[in-house]
N, C-alpha and C positions, 0 to 999 in steps of 0.2 A: 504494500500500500504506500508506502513510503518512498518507494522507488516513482509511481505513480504519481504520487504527489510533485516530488521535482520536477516533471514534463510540466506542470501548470505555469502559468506566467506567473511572476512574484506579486502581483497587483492582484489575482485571484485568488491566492495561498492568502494573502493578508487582509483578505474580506471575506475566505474562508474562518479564515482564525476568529477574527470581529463578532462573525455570528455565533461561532460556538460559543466563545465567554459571553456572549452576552447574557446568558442562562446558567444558572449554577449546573453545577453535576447533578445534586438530584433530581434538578427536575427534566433533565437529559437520561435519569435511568428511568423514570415515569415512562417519559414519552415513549421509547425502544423496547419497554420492556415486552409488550405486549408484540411488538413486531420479531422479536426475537424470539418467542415461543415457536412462533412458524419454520423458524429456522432446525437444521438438523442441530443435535446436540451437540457434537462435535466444531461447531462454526460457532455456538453461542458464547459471549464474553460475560465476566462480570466485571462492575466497575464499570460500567462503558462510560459516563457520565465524568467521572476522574483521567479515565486514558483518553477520552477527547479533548479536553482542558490541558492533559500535557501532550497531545497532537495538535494544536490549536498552539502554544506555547513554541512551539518547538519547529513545527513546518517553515519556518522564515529566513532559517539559516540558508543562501542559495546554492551550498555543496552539500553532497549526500554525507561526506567526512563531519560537516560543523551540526548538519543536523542530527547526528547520528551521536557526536559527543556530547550537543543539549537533550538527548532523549535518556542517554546513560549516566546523567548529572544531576543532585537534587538542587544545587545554587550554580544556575547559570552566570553567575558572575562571584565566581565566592572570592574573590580580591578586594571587593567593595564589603564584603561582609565581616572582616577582620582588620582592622585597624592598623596601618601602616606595611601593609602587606603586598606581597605580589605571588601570583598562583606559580607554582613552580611546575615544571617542563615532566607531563606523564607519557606513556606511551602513544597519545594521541599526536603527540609532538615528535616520536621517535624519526629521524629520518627515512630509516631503513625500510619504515611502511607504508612510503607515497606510492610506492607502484604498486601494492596491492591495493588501494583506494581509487585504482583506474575502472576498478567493478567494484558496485557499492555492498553486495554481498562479498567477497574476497576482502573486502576492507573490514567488514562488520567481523566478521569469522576469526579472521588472525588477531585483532583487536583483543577479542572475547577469549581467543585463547592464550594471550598473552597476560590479562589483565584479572577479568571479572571471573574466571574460573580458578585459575590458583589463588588470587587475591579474596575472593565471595566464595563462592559453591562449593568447591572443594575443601577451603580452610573449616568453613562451616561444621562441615559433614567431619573434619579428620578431628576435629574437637570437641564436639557431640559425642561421636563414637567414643574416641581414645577418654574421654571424661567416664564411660562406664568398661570399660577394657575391651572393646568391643574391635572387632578387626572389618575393616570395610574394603571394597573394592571397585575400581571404576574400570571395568574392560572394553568401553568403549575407547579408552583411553591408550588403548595398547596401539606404541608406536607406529610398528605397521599398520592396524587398520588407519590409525589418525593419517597417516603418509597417504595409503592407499583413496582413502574421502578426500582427501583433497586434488588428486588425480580425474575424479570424477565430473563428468561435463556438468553445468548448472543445472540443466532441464532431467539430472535423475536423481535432483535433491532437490526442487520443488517445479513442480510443475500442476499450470492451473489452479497456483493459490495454495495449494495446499505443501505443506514440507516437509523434511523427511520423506516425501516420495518411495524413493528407493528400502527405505527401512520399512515402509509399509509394507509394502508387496512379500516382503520376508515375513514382515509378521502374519501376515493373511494366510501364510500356509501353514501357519503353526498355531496360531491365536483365533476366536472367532472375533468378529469384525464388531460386533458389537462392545466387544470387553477394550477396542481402540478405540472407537470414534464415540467420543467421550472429551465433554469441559475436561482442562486441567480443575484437580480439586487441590488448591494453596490451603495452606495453614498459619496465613497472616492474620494477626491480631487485629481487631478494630481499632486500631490507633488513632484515627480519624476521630472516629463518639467517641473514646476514651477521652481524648483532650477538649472536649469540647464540654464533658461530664464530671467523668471521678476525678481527673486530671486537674482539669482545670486550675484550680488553686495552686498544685502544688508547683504549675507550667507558669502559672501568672506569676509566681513569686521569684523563680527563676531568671525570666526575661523581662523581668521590672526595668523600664528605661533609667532609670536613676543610677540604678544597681550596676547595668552596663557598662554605664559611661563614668563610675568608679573605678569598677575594675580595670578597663581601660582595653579590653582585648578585644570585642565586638561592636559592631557598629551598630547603635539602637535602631536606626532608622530604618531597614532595609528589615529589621529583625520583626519592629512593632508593627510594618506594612504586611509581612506575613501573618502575623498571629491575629491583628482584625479583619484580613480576608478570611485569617481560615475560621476566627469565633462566626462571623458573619453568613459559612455555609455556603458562601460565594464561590470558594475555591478552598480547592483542601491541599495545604499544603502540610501537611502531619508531617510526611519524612523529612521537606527542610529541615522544620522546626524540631521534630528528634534528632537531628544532627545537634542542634546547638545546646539541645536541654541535655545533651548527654556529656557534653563538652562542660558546662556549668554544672551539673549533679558529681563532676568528676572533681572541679573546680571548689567547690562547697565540702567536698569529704577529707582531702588534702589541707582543709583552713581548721591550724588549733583549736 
């Protein structure tokens, strides 16, 4: 979709954008929900009202590279959010990975397995485990096959929208099709009504503008523009704002 999206003219992407915010998320999962039942299981999202708000947010960068780094960022500008700072150089910056950015999948892929998989998923996962002695393993991850996927023409790892292509077709002969085509089911917390509820207090005492601009290490403004869009239901931006409460709850435990 996203590939998609970049053929539009920028002048259409950013009147695309205009209408979706101008509706919060909920009342974006109101309106689809009902259109989404129609849909097979497997095509259906949740959250659609939150992921159009960060596709709406996020479509305007005019490279697949910049849009693709504000889609995988929760502060699009986190230099502005920490006080005398400057973002320093991730692997989105690596040289080495302008030519796989010549295809906006080859770009997305090598990224993800440079970065968000050892750094997120799999750290995750080895300390989850290794926290009850538990021994885990990722075999998709065996070299050769990973060499061998990437050998692989585009069109037998998604084709027609749909991804993993090629991995289904294996599973079809072994699995029935029913126990595939199936939502992902996450086990993310309501952090969103959390903060808005139990939270609340103990968030608002946190990112007290007073308190910030003591401290000296975040920048109120950008902080207190987040937390009254997201009290407001406007826009949820929960995971920002756990970036910074986590930073401060960390700040708070280290003080005599």
């Amino acid at each position: 979709f996203g590939r998609r999206l970049q053929r539009l003219p920028l002048g259409l992407r950013r009147a695309f954008a205009r209408v979706v915010r101008s509706a919060p998320p909920a009342l974006w999962d109101a309106l689809l929900n009902a259109p989404q039942r129609l849909l097979p299981a497997a095509r259906r999202h949740r959250d659609v009202g939150a992921k159009l708000h960060k596709l709406a947010r996020d479509v305007l960068p005019a490279a697949a590279r910049a849009m693709y780094r504000a889609l995988t960022s929760h502060w699009t500008a986190p230099a502005e959010l920490v006080l005398g700072a400057t973002e320093p150089a991730t692997w989105f910056d690596a040289p080495g990975l302008a030519p796989h950015w010549r295809d906006a999948v080859a770009g997305m892929t090598i990224t993800d397995q440079l970065s968000y998989l050892p750094d997120d998923i799999l750290v995750k996962v080895d300390r989850a485990s290794m926290a009850h002695s538990l021994e885990t393993r990722a075999p998709f991850l065996d070299h050769r096959l990973v060499e061998w996927a990437w050998r692989l023409p585009l069109h037998q790892k998604i084709r027609g929208g749909q991804t993993k292509w090629l991995l289904r077709q294996v599973l079809y002969r072994h699995v029935p099709a029913a126990l595939i085509e199936r939502p992902k089911q996450g086990f993310a917390v309501p952090l969103a009504a959390w903060l808005r509820g139990p939270l609340r207090d103990w968030a608002e005492a946190l990112l007290e503008p007073a308190r910030l601009r003591a401290e000296g290490y975040l920048a109120p403004a950008p902080i207190g523009q987040a937390w009254a869009e997201h009290l407001s239901g406007r826009h949820d931006r929960a995971h920002e704002l756990w970036n910074v409460l986590m930073f401060q709850a960390w700040r708070q435990e280290q003080m005599p």
